[in-house]
Each structure stands twice: as structure tokens, then as C-alpha cells.
Rosetta silent file (secondary structure, phi, psi, omega in degrees, C-alpha in Angstrom):
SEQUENCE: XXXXXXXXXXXXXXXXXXXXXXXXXXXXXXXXXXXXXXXXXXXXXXXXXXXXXXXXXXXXXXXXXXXXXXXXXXXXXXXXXXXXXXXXXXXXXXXXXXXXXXXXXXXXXXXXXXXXXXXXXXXXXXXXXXXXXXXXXXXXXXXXXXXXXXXXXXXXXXXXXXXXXXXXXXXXXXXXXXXXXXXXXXXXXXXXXXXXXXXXXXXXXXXXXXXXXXXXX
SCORE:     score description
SCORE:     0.000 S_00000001
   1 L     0.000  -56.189 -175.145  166.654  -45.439   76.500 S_00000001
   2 L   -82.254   14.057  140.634  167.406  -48.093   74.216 S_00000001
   3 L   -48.530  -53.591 -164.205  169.590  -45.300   71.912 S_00000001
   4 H   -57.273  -56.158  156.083  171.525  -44.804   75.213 S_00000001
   5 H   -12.931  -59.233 -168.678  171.626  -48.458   75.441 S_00000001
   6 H   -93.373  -18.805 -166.379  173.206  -49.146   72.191 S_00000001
   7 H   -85.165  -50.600 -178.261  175.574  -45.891   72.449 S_00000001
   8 H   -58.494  -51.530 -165.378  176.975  -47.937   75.844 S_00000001
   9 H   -82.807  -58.478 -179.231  177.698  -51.307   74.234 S_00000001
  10 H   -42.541  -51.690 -170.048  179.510  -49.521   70.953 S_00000001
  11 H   -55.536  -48.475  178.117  181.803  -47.249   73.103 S_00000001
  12 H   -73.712  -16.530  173.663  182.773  -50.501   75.036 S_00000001
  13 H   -70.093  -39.851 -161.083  183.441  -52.611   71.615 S_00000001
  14 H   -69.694  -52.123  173.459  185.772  -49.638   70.492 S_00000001
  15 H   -53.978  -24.989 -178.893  187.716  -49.627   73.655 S_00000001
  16 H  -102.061    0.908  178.127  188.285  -52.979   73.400 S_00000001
  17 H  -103.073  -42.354  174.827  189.412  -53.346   69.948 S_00000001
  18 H   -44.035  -37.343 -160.646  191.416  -50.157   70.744 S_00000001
  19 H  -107.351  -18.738  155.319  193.225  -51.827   73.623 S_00000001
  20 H   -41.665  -81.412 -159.077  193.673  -55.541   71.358 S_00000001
  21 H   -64.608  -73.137 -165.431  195.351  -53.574   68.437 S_00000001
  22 H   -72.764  -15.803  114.193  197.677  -51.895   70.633 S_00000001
  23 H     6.003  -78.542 -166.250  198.468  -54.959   72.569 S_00000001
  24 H   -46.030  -62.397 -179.658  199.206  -55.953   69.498 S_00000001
  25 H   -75.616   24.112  125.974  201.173  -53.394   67.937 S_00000001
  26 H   -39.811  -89.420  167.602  203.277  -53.294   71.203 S_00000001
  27 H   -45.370  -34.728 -175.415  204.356  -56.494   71.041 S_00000001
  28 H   -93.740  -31.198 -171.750  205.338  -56.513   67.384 S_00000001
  29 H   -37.669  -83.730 -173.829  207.321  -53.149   68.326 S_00000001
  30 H   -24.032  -72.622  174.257  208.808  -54.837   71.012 S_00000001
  31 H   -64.049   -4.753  162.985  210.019  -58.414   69.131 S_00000001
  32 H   -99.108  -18.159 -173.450  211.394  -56.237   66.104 S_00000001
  33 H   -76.932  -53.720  166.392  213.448  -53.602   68.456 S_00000001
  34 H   -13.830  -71.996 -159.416  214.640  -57.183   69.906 S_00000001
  35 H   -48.819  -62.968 -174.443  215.564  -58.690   66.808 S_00000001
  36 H   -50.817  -33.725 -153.217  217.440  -55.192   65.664 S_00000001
  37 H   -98.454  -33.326  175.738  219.461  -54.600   68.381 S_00000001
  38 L  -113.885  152.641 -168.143  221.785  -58.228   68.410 S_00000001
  39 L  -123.599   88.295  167.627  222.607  -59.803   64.591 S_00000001
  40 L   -94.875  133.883 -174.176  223.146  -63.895   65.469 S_00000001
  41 E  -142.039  124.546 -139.194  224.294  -65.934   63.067 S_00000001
  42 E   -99.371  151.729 -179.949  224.871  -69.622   64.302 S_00000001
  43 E  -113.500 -177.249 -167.119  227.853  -71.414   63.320 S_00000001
  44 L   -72.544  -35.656  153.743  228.285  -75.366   63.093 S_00000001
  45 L   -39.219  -35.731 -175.968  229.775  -75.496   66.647 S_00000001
  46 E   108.439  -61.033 -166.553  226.298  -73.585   67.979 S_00000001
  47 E   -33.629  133.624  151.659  228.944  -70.554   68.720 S_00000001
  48 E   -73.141   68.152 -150.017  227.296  -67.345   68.148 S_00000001
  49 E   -57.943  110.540 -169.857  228.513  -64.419   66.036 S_00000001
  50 L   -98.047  173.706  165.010  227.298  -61.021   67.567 S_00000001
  51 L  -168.813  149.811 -178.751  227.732  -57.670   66.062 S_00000001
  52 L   -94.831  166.416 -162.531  226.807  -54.481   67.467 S_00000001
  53 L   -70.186  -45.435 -164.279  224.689  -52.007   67.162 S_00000001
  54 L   -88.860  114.738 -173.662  227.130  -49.159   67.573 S_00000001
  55 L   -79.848  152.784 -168.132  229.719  -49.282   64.012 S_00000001
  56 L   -86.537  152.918 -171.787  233.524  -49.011   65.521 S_00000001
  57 L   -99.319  123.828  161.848  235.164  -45.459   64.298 S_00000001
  58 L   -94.248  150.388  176.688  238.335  -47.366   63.265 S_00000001
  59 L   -69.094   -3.970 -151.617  241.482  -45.852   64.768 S_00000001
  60 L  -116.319   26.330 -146.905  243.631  -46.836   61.500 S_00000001
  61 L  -130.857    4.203  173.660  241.212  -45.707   59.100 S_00000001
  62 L   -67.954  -50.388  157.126  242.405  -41.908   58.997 S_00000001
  63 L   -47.048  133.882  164.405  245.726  -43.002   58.057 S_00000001
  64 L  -102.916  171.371 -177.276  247.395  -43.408   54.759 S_00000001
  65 L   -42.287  109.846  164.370  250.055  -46.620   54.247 S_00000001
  66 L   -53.057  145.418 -178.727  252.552  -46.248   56.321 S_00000001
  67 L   -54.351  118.928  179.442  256.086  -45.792   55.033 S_00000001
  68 L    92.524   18.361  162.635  258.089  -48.132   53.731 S_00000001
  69 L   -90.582  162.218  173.915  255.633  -51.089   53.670 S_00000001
  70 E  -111.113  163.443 -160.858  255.534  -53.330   51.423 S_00000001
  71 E   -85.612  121.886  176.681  253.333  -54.005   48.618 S_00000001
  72 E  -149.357 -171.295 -148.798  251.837  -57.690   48.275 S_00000001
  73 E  -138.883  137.856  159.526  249.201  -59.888   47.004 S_00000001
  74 E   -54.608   98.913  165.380  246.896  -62.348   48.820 S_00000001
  75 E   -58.460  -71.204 -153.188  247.633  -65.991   48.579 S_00000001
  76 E  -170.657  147.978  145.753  245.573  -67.951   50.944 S_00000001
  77 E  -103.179  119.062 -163.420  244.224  -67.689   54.573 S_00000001
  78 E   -69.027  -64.013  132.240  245.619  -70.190   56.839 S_00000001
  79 E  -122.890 -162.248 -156.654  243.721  -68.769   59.749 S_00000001
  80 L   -90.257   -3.532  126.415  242.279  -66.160   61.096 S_00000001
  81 L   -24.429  -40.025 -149.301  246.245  -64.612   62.376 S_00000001
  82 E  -117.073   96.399 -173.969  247.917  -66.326   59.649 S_00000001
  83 E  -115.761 -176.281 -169.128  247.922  -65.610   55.995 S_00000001
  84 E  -131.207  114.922 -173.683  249.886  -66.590   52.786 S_00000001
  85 E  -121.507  113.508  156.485  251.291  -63.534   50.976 S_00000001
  86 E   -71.012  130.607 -177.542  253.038  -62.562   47.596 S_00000001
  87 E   -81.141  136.210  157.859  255.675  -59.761   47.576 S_00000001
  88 L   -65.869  -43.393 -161.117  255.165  -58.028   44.695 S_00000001
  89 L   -86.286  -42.872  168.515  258.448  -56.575   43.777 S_00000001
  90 L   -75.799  -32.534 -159.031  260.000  -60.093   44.526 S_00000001
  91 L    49.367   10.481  165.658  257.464  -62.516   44.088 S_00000001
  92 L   -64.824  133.634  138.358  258.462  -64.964   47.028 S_00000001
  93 E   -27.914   98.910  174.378  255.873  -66.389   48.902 S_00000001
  94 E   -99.042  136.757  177.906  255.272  -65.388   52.479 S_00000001
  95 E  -110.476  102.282  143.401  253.696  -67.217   56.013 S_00000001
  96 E   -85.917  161.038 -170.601  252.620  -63.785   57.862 S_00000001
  97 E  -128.297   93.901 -174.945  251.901  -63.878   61.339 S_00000001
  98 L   -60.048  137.711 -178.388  250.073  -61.002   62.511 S_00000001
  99 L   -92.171  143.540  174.688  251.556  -58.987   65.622 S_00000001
 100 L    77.890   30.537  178.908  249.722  -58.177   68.813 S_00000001
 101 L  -139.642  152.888  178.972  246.879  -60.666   67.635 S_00000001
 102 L   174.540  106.974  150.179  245.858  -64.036   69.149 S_00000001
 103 L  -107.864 -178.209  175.918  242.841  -65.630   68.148 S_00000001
 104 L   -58.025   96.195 -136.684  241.498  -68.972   68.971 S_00000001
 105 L   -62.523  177.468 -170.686  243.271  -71.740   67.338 S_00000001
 106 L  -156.221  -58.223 -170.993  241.266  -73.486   64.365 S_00000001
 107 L  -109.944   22.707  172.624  244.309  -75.491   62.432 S_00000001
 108 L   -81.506  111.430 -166.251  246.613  -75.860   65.481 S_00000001
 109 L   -80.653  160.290 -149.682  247.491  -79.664   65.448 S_00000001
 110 L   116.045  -55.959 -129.596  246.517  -81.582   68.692 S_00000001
 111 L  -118.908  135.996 -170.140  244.117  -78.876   69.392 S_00000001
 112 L   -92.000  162.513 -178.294  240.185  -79.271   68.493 S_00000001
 113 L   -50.378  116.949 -155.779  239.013  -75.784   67.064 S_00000001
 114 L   -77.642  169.787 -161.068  238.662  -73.803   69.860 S_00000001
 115 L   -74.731  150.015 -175.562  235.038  -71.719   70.203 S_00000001
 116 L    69.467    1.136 -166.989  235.217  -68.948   67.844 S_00000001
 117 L   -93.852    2.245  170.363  238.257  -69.937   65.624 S_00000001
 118 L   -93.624  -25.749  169.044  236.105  -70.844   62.662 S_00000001
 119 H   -91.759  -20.128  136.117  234.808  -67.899   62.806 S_00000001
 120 H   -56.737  -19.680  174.466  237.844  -65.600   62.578 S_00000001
 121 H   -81.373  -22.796  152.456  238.928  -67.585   60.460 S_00000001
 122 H   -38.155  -67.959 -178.081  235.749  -66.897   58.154 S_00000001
 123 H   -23.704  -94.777  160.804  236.247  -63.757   58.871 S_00000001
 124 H    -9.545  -46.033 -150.080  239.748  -63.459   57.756 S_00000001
 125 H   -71.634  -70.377  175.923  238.598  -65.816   54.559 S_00000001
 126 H   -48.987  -26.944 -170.267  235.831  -63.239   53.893 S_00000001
 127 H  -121.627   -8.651  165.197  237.964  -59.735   54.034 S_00000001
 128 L   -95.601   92.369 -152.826  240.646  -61.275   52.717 S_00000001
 129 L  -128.917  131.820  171.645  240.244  -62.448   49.336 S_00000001
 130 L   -22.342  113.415 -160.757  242.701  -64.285   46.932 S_00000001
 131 L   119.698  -22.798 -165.654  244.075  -61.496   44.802 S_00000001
 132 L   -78.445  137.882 -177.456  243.411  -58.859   46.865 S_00000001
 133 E   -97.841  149.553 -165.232  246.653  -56.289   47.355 S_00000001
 134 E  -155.025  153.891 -176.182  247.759  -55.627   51.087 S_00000001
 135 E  -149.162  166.673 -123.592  250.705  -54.376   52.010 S_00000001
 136 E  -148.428   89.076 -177.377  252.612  -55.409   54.943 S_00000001
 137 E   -81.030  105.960 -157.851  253.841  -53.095   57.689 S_00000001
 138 E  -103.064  132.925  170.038  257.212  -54.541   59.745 S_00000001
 139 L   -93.364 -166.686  179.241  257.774  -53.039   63.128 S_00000001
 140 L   -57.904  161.655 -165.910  261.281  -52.359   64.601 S_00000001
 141 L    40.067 -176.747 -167.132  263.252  -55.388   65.344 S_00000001
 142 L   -43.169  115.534 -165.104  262.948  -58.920   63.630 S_00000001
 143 L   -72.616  -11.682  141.563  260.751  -59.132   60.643 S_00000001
 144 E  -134.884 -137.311 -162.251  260.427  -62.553   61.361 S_00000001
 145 E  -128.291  174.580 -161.898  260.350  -65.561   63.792 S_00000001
 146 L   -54.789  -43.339  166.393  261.867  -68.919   64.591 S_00000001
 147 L   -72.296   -1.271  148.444  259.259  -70.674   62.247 S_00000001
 148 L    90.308   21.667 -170.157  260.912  -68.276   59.583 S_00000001
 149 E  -125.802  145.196  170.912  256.888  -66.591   59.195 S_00000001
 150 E   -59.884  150.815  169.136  256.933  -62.782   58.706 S_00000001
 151 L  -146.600   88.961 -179.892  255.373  -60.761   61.614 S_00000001
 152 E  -103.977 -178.811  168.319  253.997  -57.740   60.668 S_00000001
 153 E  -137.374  131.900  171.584  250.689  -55.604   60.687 S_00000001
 154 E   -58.705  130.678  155.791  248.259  -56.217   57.717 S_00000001
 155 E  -133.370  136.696 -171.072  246.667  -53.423   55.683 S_00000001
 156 E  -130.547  168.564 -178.465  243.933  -53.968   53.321 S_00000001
 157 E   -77.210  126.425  172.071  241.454  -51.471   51.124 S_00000001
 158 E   -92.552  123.336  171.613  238.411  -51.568   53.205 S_00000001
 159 L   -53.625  -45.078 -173.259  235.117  -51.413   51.162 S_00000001
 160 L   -83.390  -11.176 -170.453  232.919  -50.440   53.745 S_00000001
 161 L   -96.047  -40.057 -153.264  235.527  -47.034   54.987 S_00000001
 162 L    68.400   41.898 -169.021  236.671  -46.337   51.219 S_00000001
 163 E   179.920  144.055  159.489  240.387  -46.298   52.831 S_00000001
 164 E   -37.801  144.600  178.369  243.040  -48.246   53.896 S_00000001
 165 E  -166.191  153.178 -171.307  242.798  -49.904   57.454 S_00000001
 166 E   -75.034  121.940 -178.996  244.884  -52.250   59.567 S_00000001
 167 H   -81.835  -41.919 -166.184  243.051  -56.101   59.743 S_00000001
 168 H   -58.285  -43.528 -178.830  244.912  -56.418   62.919 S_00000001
 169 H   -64.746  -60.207 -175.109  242.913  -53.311   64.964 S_00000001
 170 H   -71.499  -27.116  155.064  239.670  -55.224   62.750 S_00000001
 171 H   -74.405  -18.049 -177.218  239.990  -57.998   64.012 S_00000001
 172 H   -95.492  -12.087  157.924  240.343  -57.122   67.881 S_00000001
 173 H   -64.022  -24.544 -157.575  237.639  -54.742   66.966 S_00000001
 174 L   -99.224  -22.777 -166.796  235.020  -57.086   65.674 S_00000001
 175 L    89.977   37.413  170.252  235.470  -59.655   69.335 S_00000001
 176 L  -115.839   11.841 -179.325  237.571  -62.234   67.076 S_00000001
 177 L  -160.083  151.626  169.331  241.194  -61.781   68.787 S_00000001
 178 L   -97.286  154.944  170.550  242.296  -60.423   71.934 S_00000001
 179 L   -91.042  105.575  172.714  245.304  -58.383   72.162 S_00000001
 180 L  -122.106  173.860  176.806  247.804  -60.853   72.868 S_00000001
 181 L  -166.500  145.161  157.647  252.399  -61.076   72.224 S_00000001
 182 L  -133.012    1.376  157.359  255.054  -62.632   72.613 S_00000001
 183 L   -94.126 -164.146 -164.458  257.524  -60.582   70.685 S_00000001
 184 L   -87.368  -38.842 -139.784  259.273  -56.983   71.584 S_00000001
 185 L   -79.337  138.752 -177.407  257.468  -55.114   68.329 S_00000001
 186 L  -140.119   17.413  169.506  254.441  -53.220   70.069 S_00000001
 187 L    -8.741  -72.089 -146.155  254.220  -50.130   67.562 S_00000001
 188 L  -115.534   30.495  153.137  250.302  -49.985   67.674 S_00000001
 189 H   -36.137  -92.079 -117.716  249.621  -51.591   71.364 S_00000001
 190 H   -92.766   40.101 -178.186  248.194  -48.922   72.532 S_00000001
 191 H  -139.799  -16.917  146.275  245.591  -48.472   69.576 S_00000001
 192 H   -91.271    4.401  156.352  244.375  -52.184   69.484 S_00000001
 193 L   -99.077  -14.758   99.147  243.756  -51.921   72.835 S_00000001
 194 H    25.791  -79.141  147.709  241.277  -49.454   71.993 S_00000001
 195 H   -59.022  -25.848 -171.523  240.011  -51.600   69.915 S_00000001
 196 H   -98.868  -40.123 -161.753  239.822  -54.763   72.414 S_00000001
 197 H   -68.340  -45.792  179.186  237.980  -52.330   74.911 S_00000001
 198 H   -61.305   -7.205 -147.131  235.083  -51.712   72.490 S_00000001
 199 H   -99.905  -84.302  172.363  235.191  -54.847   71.128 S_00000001
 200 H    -4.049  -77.901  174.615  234.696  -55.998   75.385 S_00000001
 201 L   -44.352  -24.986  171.546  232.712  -53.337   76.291 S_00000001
 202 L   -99.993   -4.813  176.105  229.862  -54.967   73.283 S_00000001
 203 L    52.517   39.449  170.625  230.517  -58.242   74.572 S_00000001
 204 L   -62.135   99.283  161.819  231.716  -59.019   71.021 S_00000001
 205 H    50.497 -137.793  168.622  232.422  -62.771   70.233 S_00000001
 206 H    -8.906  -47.865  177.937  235.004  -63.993   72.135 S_00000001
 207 H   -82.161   12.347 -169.556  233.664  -61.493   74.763 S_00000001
 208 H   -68.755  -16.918 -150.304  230.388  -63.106   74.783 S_00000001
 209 L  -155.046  109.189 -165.470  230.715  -65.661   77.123 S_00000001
 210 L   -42.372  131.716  -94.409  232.092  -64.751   80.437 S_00000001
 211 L   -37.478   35.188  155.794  235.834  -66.072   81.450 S_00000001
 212 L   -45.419  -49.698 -173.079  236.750  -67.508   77.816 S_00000001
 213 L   -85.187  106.427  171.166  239.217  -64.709   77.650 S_00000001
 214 L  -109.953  165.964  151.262  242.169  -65.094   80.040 S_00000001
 215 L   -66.204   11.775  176.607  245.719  -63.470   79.969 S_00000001
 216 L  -145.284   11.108  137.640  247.391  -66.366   78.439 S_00000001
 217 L   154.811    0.000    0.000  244.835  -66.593   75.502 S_00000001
């Protein structure tokens, strides 16, 4: 009797330490599949940098340099649109203005840095580095624009691909520009928008935070 006794109270501690630890180990599951699935990293504004789960297949990244670009050298990043460029073969000094891009302004004056423009412009800062060779694809019509700044599409060696890739497509890939224009050259429209849907579709940055993103920027 009392064996039976004692056999009844053990069976019920083990079930209940059985159903504690897996409580437990639930719950830890649970808060690390959290953690893993969004990557926030807070910036001094409080804006929120997301990245996704899913890595973007770039459409450029297949490609070798297109023909008849030219070869240059990384100055400076103004923002994350706007860079400072050396020709090689000349060695003038260039203001490019990337086409079919429109981020958030960050050094437009008047204007206080708009949510996210510190952080393309990081961005930019970060994949772009002083020194670095790029070379500098001009569409059809005017290479540049009334302020006299080159308008082109950027290509840099990407580390993480092993291969050339367009920073314009990476940035509307990543949520830190929308596909926006105001000139005629549209070469690669329909392959940064491509890029802006996935970028959307992840609720990427910019696309984080529901009706930031209009048609007029």
C-alpha cells in the first residue's frame, strides 16, 4: 500500500517537472524564432532598420560591366543618391546623381532629415568606401543635369555576390529608395521595380511604416 503510495506521488513529480521544462523550452524556442526572423537596429532618430529573412537574388548580379562605362574611383558620399567620383582616365572630379533612385533627403537644405535618410545614407557610406573603383553606366540622352551632376547607374564589386552589381537596384532592394524620376533615361525601370516590389512586399525600411511612401517621394 504504502509502495503504491509512493509510486503515485513520484509519477506526479515527473509529470510536473516534465510539463515546467517544456513550458520552458517552448518559450525560449519561441523568443529566439522571434528574435531571428526581424534584425532591428535603432538609429538616433528611433527609425528602425529591418532586414529580411529572405536574401534578394539580385537582378544585376549575373551581369558583367556593361559596355562602354566608365571606370572611376570613390571620392566621398554626399548622400545616400549622391556620390563624389574620380574618372580615372581623366581624373576630374564628378557630383553623380543616381537615376531612377529617390531616397529621403538627409543634406537637403531647409529640409530636417527625413525618416530613413541617415540611414541610406549609412548605407551608401558603408558599401561605398573611399577608394573603392566603380564604374559609371550613362543611359541614352543627357549624361548630365542642370546642376551640371552626372546621372548615371552605379556599379560596384559586391563582397557578399563575388561580382559586379548595380547600387541603384541595392538600394531599392534593401527598402532605402523608392523607384522614383524625373528624367527621360529609364534603361533599367523595369528591373528596379523588381527590386522595389520585394523590397515592399518585406516591408523593408521605408516600407515599414504604412503611407510614408507616396508617388511624389
Amino acid at each position: 500500500m504504502k509502495f503504491n503510495k509512493l509510486k503515485s506521488i513520484f509519477l506526479s513529480s515527473a509529470l510536473a517537472i516534465s510539463i515546467l521544462f517544456t513550458g520552458c523550452s517552448n518559450g525560449d524556442q519561441n523568443t529566439i524564432t522571434n528574435q531571428t526572423q526581424v534584425k532591428n537596429s535603432i538609429s538616433n532618430n528611433n527609425q528602425v532598420t529591418v532586414e529580411s529573412n529572405d536574401s534578394y537574388q539580385s537582378l544585376s548580379a549575373s551581369k558583367e560591366l556593361p559596355k562602354g562605362s566608365v571606370k572611376a574611383s570613390v571620392e566621398r558620399v554626399v548622400d545616400g543618391d549622391t556620390m563624389k567620383l574620380k574618372i580615372d582616365e581623366t581624373g576630374e572630379i564628378i557630383t553623380l546623381r543616381l537615376l531612377l533612385v529617390d531616397t529621403p533627403e538627409s543634406v537637403k537644405k531647409g529640409v530636417d532629415p527625413q525618416p530613413y535618410s541617415i540611414e541610406a545614407s549609412n548605407f551608401a557610406k558603408n558599401t561605398l568606401v573611399t577608394g573603392d573603383t566603380v564604374y559609371i553606366e550613362y543611359d541614352d540622352g543627357d549624361k548630365t543635369d542642370k546642376y551640371d551632376r552626372h546621372l548615371g547607374y552605379l556599379w560596384y564589386y559586391s563582397t557578399d555576390t563575388s561580382n559586379w552589381q548595380m547600387f541603384n537596384e541595392t538600394l531599392i532592394s534593401k527598402g532605402y529608395a523608392r523607384v522614383g524620376y524625373i528624367y527621360s533615361q529609364k534603361r533599367h525601370l523595369d528591373e528596379l521595380y523588381k527590386a522595389q516590389d520585394y523590397a515592399k512586399s518585406n516591408k523593408l525600411n521605408i516600407w515599414s511604416v504604412d503611407g510614408y511612401v507616396t508617388d511624389k517621394g
